[in-house]
C-alpha positions, 0 to 999 in steps of 0.5 A: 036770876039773870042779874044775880048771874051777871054780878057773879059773872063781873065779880068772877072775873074781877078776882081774875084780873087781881090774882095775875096783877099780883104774880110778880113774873116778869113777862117776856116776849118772844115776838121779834120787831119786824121789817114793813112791807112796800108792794108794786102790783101790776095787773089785768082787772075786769068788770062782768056786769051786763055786758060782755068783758075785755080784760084792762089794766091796772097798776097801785102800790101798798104798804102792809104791817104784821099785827102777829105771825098770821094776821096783817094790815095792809093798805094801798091804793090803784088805778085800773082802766077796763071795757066792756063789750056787746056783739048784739044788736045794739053793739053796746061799748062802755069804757071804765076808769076807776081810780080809789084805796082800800085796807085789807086784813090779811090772813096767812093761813099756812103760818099756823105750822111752826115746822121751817124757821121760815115760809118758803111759800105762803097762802093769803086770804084778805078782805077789806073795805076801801073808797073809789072813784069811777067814771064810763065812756058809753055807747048804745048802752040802754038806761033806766027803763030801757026807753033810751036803747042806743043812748050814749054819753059819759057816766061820773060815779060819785067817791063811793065804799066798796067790799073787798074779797081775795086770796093770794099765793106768795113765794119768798125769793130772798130775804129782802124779796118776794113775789104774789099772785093774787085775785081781788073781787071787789063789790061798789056800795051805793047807787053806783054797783050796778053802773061800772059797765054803765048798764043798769039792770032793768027789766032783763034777766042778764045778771043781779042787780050789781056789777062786781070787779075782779082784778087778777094781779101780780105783786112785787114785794120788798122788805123795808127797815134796817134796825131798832135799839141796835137790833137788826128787825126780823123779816115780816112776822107771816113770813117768820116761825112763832116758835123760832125763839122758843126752838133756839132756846131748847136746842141750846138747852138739849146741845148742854153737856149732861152734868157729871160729878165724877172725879177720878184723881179726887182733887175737887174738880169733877172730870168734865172740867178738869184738864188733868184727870190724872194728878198725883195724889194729894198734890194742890191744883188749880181751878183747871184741875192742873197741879199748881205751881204757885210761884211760877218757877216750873216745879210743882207744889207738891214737889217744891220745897220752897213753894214761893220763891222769891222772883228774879232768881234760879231754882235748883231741882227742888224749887229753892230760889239761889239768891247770891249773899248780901254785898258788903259795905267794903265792897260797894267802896271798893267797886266805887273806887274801881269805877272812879280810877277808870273814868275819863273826862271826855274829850269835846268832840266836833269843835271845829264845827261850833258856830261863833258870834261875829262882830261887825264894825262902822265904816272905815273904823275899827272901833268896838261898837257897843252893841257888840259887846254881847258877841264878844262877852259869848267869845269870851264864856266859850274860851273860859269854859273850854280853857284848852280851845284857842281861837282865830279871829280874822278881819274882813272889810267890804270892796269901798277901798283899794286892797292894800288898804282893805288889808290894814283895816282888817288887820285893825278891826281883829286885832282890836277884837282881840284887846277887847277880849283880854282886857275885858274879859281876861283871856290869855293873849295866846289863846287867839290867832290873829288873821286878816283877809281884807276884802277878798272874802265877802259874805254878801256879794255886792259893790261898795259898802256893805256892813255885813262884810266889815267884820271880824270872825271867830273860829276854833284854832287849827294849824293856823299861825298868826299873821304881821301887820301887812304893809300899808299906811294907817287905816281907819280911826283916824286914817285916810283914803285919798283917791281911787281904789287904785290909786295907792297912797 
């Protein structure tokens, strides 16, 4: 009979598991990622064993996880230092480090009411288990059967587990931040739970037969995590409502306007959207309930004779586009003609500032070298393409002769690039200015010769007259210098 139930049993419970694997809704959850938790605890531990207790210190630090809104892992470690004490006859002393970690499952029991978004105050049980290490400075602390009363000595416990009990009151500052008290009774397993005082309990009626710890503690508290897949995480889940989804949810649900069909002006478009209650009967609107005006030019379609007029144009009060009669091919010549008689060639303007190619000459010479003749090729396509510009070109020598003579061979040197223009290139011999300025009008400011100062320069003509060959003997091709540059000829 018990195995016939059994079979029933597995096999009920297998057509369970087939009737949901086939329901094909999508399960949504409604528990939000949340943040860690980093505690600093800081308190006051005690033994009560065999011997009166002093209150110590301690100090750990634990890090704790929501499984859900109301239970939680956390897992930490400590270090406590505490002493007992005994007035009697034996002034019995012992001194207890204990150093060790544990996990703890936490309940908030508080957070099964789903009446704030979140707790401002939350009530905590725990228990846990963990391991520890501890060790007893004594004195006149009797041992075993009490054969040794006033022994003295250290007592090394070996690593050993331990039971944790607690419970705790936490407040919530801020969002980042809480503060708890809490109170922890712990209990050593092993050999060694009678031994945290170094008194073990033998043939007296002082206590059972184990020690326990408690340890009265404050923690500080931070909330850790930023967070996931672009999702800022919630605060720890026992601090959070269960049901602050599902009250979003139905707020925004209750906030919805309750559906109305009505439609006053019966244009299609029930009153509680339509932004026009009121338009005139039979008139198109749109998707507002706004009479239309389809082609935008201010005159509603149930008044517009001409509904979509073409773009660009003025409308007369009934909507009708004034486009202008077609033009003419007469007309277009005739414009055309107009615009022909009344334009104007402009004139160059600025041509006294164009910049001119120069030319520049060997010493004492005046011939043309050939790798100037580009320069003088430029010279020549600026005058054939501006046949109203004239020129004036000037020559200039460097300071390696006197001045009378500096004077001919920059005569020379520009009347020279003038033959080369017209007989090469055919420009009109009025079209150029002859000048010449010697040596006084150096480009680089430097004794003697200087190849940059013998040359010939051009620059669009002005009120400029052209100048006689200067007195002097023959200079350059040919001509000679004797003497110093003031010793004449």
């Amino acid at each position: 009979m018990t195995v016939k139930n059994l079979v029933l049993a597995v096999a009920f419970i297998a057509t369970g598991f087939s009737l949901a694997a086939q329901d094909g809704t999508t399960y949504r959850s409604y528990t939000p990622a949340d943040q860690w938790e980093l505690g600093v605890d800081l308190g006051s531990p005690f033994i009560l064993g065999d011997i009166d207790h002093n209150f110590g210190f301690g100090g750990g630090i634990h890090f704790r996880k929501a499984f859900d809104h109301v239970f939680s892992l956390r897992v930490g470690g400590q270090y406590l230092q505490m002493s007992n004490e005994d007035e009697g006859n034996n002034a019995s002393t012992s001194e207890t480090v204990m150093a060790g970690g544990y996990a703890h499952l936490v309940m908030t029991v508080n957070n099964l009411r789903f009446n704030k978004p979140y707790r401002k105050w939350n009530v905590n049980v725990f228990t846990g288990i963990g391991v520890n290490n501890y060790m007893v400075d004594y004195t006149n602390v009797r041992q075993g059967d009490n054969t040794r009363p006033d022994a003295s000595g250290e007592y090394d416990n070996e690593i050993a587990g331990q039971l944790d009990l607690g419970a705790g009151l936490a407040y919530r500052i801020n969002p980042k931040f809480n503060i708890a008290l809490e109170y922890t009774v712990t209990t050593v397993l092993g050999p060694g739970g009678d031994l945290l005082d170094a008194d073990e309990n033998v043939l007296a009626d002082v206590t059972t037969f184990r020690d326990f710890l408690h340890y009265p503690h404050l923690s500080l508290n931070f909330n850790l995590g930023g967070s996931k897949n672009g999702v800022k995480r919630s605060e720890p889940l026992y601090w959070a409502n269960a049901l602050s989804t599902t009250a979003e949810a139905i707020a925004a649900l209750e906030a919805r306007p309750v559906y109305d069909p009505t439609d006053t002006d019966g244009d299609g478009i029930i009153d509680m959207i339509d932004q026009e209650k009121e338009s005139p009967a039979a008139a198109r609107v749109d998707t507002r309930g706004v009479a239309a005006d389809s082609d935008g030019d201010k005159v509603f379609d149930y008044k517009d004779k001409e509904p979509y007029s073409p773009p660009g144009f003025t409308v007369d009060a009934m909507g009708v586009a004034q486009v202008p009669k077609a033009i003419t091919e007469s007309d277009v010549n005739r414009i055309v003609d107009a615009k022909l008689a009344a334009f104007k060639v402009p004139e160059p303007k600025g041509i006294s500032n164009w910049f001119l190619p120069m030319v520049n000459f060997d010493n004492n010479s005046y011939a043309v070298k050939y790798d100037e003749y580009e320069n003088l090729y430029q010279i020549g396509q600026v005058l054939k393409q501006n046949p109203s510009v004239k020129l004036v070109a000037t020559g200039h020598t460097d300071n390696t002769g006197s001045e009378g003579y500096n004077n001919v061979l920059s005569y020379n040197r520009a009347n020279a690039a003038i033959d080369f223009l017209t007989s090469q290139h055919g420009i009109s011999r009025d079209r150029i200015i002859l000048n010449y300025a010697g040596e006084g009008t150096s480009l680089i400011p430097v004794k003697g010769s200087n190849r940059s100062n013998r040359r010939v320069e051009f620059k669009v003509a002005g009120s400029e007259t052209e100048q006689a060959r200067p007195e002097g003997p023959k200079a350059g091709k040919g001509g000679s210098f004797k003497g110093n540059k003031d010793a004449g000829y």
